[in-house]
C-alpha positions as a printed Julia matrix, in Angstrom:
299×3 Matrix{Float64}:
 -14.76   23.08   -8.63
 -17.92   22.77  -11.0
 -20.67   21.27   -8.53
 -22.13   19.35  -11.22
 -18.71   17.34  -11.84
 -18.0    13.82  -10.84
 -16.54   13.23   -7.7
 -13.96   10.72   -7.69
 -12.75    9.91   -4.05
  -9.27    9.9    -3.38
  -8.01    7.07   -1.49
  -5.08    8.41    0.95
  -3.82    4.34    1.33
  -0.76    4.61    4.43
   1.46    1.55    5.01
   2.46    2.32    8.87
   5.72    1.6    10.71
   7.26    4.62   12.74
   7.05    7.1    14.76
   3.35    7.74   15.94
   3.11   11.21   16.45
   4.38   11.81   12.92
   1.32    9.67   12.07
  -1.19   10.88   14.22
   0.0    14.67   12.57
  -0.17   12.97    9.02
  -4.02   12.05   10.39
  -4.8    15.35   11.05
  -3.89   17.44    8.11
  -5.9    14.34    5.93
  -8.89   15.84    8.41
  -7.69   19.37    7.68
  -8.51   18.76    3.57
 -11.19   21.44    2.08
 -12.28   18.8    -0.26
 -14.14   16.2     1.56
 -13.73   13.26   -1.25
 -11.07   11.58    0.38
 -10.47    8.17    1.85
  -8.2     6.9     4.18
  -6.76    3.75    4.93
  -4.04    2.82    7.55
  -2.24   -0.34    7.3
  -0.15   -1.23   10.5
   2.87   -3.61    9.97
   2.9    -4.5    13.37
   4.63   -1.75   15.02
   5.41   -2.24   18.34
   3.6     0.79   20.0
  -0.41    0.32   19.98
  -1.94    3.05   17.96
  -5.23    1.92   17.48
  -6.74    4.36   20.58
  -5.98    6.43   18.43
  -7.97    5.67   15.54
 -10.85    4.64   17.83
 -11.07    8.18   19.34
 -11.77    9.45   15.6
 -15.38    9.24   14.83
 -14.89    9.51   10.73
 -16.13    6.68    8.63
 -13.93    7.85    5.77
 -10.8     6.37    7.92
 -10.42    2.93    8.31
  -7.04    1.08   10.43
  -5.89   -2.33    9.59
  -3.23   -4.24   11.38
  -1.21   -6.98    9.64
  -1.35   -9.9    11.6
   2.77  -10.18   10.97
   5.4    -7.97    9.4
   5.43   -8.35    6.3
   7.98   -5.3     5.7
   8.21   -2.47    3.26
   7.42   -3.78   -0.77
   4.33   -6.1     0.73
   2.82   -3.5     2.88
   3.13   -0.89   -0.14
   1.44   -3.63   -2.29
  -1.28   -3.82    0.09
  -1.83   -0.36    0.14
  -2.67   -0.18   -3.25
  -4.96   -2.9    -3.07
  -6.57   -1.26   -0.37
  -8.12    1.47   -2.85
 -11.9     0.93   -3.73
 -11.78    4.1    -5.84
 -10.51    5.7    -9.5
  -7.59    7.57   -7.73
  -4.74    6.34   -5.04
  -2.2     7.86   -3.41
   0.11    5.34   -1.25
   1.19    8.47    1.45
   3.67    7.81    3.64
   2.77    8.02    7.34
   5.42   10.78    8.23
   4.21   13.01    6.02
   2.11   15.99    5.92
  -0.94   17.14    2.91
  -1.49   20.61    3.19
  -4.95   21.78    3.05
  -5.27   22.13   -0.54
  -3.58   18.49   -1.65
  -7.35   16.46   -2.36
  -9.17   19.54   -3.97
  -6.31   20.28   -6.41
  -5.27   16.23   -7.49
  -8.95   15.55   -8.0
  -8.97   18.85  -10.22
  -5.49   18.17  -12.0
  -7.02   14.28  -12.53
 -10.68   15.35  -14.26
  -8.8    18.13  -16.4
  -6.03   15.0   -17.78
  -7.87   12.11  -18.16
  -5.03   10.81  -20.4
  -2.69   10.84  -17.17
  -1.98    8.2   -14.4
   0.46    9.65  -12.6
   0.51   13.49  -10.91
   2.47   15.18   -8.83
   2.11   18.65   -7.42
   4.39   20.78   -5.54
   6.55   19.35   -2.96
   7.69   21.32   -0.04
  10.36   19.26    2.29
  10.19   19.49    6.1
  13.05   18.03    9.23
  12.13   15.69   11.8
  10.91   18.8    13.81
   8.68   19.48   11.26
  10.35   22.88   10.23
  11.48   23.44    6.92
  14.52   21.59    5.86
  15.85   18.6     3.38
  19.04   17.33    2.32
  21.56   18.36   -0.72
  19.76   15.88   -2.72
  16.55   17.67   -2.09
  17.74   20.69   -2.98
  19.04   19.57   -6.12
  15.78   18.01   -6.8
  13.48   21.37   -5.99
  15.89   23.6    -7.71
  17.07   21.69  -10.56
  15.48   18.67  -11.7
  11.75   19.62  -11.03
   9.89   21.36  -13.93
   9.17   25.59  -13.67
   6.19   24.95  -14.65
   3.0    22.68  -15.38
   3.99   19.83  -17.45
   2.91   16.52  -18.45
   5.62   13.93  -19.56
   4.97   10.49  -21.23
   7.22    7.14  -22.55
  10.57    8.23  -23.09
  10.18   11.5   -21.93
   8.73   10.77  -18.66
  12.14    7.89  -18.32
  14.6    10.3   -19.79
  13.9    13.06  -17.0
  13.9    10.48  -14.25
  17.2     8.62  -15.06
  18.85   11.95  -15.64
  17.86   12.25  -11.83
  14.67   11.25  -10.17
  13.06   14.56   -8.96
   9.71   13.14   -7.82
   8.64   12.35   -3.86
   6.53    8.9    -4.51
   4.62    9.64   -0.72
   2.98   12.64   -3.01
   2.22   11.21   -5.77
  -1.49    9.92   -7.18
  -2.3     7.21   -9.55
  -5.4     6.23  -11.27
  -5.76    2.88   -9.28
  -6.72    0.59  -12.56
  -3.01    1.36  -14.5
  -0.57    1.15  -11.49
  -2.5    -2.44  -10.4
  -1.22   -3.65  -13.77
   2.39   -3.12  -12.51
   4.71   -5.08   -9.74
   6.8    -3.67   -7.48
  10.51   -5.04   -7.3
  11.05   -7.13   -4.36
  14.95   -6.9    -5.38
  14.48   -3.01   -4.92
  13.11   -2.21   -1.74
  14.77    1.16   -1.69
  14.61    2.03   -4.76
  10.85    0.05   -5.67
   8.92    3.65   -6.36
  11.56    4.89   -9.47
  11.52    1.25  -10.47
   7.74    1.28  -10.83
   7.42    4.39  -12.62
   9.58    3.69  -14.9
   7.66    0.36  -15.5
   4.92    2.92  -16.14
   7.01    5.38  -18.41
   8.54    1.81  -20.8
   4.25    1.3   -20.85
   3.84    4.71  -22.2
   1.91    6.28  -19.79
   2.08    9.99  -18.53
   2.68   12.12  -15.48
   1.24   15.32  -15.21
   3.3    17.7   -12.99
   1.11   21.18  -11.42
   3.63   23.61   -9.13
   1.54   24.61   -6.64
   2.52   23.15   -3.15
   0.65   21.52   -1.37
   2.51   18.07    0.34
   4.77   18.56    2.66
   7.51   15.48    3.03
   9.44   14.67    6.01
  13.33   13.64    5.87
  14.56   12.34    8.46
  18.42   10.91    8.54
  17.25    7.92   10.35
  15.09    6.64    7.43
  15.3     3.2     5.71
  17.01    5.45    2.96
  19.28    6.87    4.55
  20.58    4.41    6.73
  21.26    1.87    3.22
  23.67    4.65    2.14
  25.45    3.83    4.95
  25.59   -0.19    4.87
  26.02    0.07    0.7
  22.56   -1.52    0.02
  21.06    1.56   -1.73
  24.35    2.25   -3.92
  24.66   -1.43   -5.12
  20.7    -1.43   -6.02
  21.06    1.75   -7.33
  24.36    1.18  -10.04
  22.45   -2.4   -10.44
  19.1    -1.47  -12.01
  20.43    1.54  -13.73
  23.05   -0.96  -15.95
  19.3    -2.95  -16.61
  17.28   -0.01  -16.86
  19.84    1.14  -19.71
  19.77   -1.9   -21.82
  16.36   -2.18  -21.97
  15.49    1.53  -23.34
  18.22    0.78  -25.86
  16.34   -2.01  -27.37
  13.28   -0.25  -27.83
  15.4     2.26  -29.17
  14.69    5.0   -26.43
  18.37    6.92  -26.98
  17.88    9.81  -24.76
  16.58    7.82  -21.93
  19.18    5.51  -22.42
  22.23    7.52  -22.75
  20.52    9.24  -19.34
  20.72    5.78  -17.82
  24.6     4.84  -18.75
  25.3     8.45  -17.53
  23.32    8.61  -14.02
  25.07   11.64  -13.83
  22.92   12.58  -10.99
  23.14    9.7    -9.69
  27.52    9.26   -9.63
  27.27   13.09   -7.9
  25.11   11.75   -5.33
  27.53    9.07   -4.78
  30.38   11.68   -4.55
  28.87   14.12   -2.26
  28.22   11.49   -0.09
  31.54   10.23    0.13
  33.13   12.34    2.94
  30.57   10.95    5.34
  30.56    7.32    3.98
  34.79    7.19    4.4
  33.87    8.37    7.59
  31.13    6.12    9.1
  29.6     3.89    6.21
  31.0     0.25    6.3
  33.4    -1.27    4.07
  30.97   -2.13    1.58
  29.44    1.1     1.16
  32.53    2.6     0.74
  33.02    0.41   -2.27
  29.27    0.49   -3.18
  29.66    4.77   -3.47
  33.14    3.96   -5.11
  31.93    2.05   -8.17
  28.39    4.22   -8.2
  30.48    7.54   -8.72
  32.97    5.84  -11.22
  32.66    2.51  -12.18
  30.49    2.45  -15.48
């Protein structure tokens, strides 16, 4: 990078509930970045394992932990995280997950060469539990099929369009330029489903996300997650089917077809609700089983 270019900090904001040594390896490859511009900021909804030892055994002024002094759960935490940011660029990371070496150096890069942009992504590489390569069907379908070949940059209906079709994006990865996604809410109705309900906010506002292959996050699935455990109890299918019925009326009266039609459609959506059937009939409760039902069918 030019040495006489700005240097906007990155600030790596982490709402924290789980597992500890997931977060103590997220730590570490944040202190493994080649590009020193970074800030980070853990915020601790009260989990009930101490890790602040932790933190105090890290002599880095860049990293700062915060506890809550209650649980406030999942869409306030991720609120305060952005607030948390002091500088032009945020990133709300998740505290399972891994940057690779790389991540600061090339979002500060892909952020000075698009200053028309609030939103970037780069390449996404998906990891188990174990931390070995893996992911699920959906991820797969994601990598290999939704996700762009190459660099792109998508705005309004464009940018909605290719995310109702089927939302290929990993929010933990994503950046933001701190001032535009401030102006925006998340959904308390949503909480599983509050990152594609912001962006597309974002997208109806007309802004743009600029997408750059080369990897360089790494995100963890695990089965046990919040997300995976609400396909199981329904909650993420009845959200899901919900907002998309909104989502589609309102892009038809600004007279967004495309991304319309993709909403009514949600064919990605309905096939995730079929291929997850099997295992739903199986051990899901009676309401999810309905919940997948009407996602994969109803209209």
């Amino acid at each position: 990078m030019d040495s006489a270019a700005p240097a906007p900090v990155v600030d790596l904001c982490m709402p924290f509930w789980g597992d500890p040594d997931d977060l103590k390896a997220a730590v570490r490859s944040i202190l493994d970045q080649t590009d020193p511009h970074w800030r980070l900021t853990v915020i601790d909804d009260c989990y009930p394992v101490d890790v602040k030892p932790f933190f105090d055994g890290i002599d880095d002024p860049r990293i700062v932990y915060r506890r809550n002094e209650s649980n406030v759960g999942i869409t306030e935490n991720f609120r305060r995280a952005v607030a948390a940011a002091t500088g032009p660029l945020v990133v709300v990371m998740g505290s399972d997950d891994l940057l690779l070496p790389n991540y600061v150096h090339l979002m500060r890069k892909t952020a000075q060469a698009n200053s028309d942009v609030d939103i970037f992504q780069l390449g996404v590489t998906v990891i188990g539990s174990d931390g070995e390569p893996g992911g699920s069907l959906a991820d797969t379908v994601k990598l290999r099929l939704l996700t762009p070949r190459h660099a792109t940059t998508l705005r309004g209906e464009d940018l909605a369009r290719s995310l109702l079709v089927g939302d290929w994006l990993y929010w933990p990865s994503l950046m933001f330029r701190t001032d535009t996604v401030r102006r925006f809410e998340f959904h308390d109705d949503l909480p599983i489903i509050l990152d594609l309900a912001l962006l597309l906010d974002l997208a109806l506002d007309g802004r743009a996300l600029r997408y750059e292959p080369t990897q360089a996050f790494a995100y963890r699935r695990h089965s046990e997650s919040l997300s995976q455990q609400s396909l199981l109890d329904g909650t993420r299918f009845a959200d899901e089917r919900r907002y998309y019925r909104s989502i589609a009326q309102i892009t038809q009266s600004l007279g967004w077809k495309r991304a319309a039609r993709a909403a009514k459609w949600r064919i990605m959506s309905r096939l995730h609700g079929i291929a997850l059937l099997p295992a739903i009939l199986l051990h899901g409760s009676s309401a999810a089983r309905v919940s997948a039902l009407k996602l994969a069918f109803a209209p």
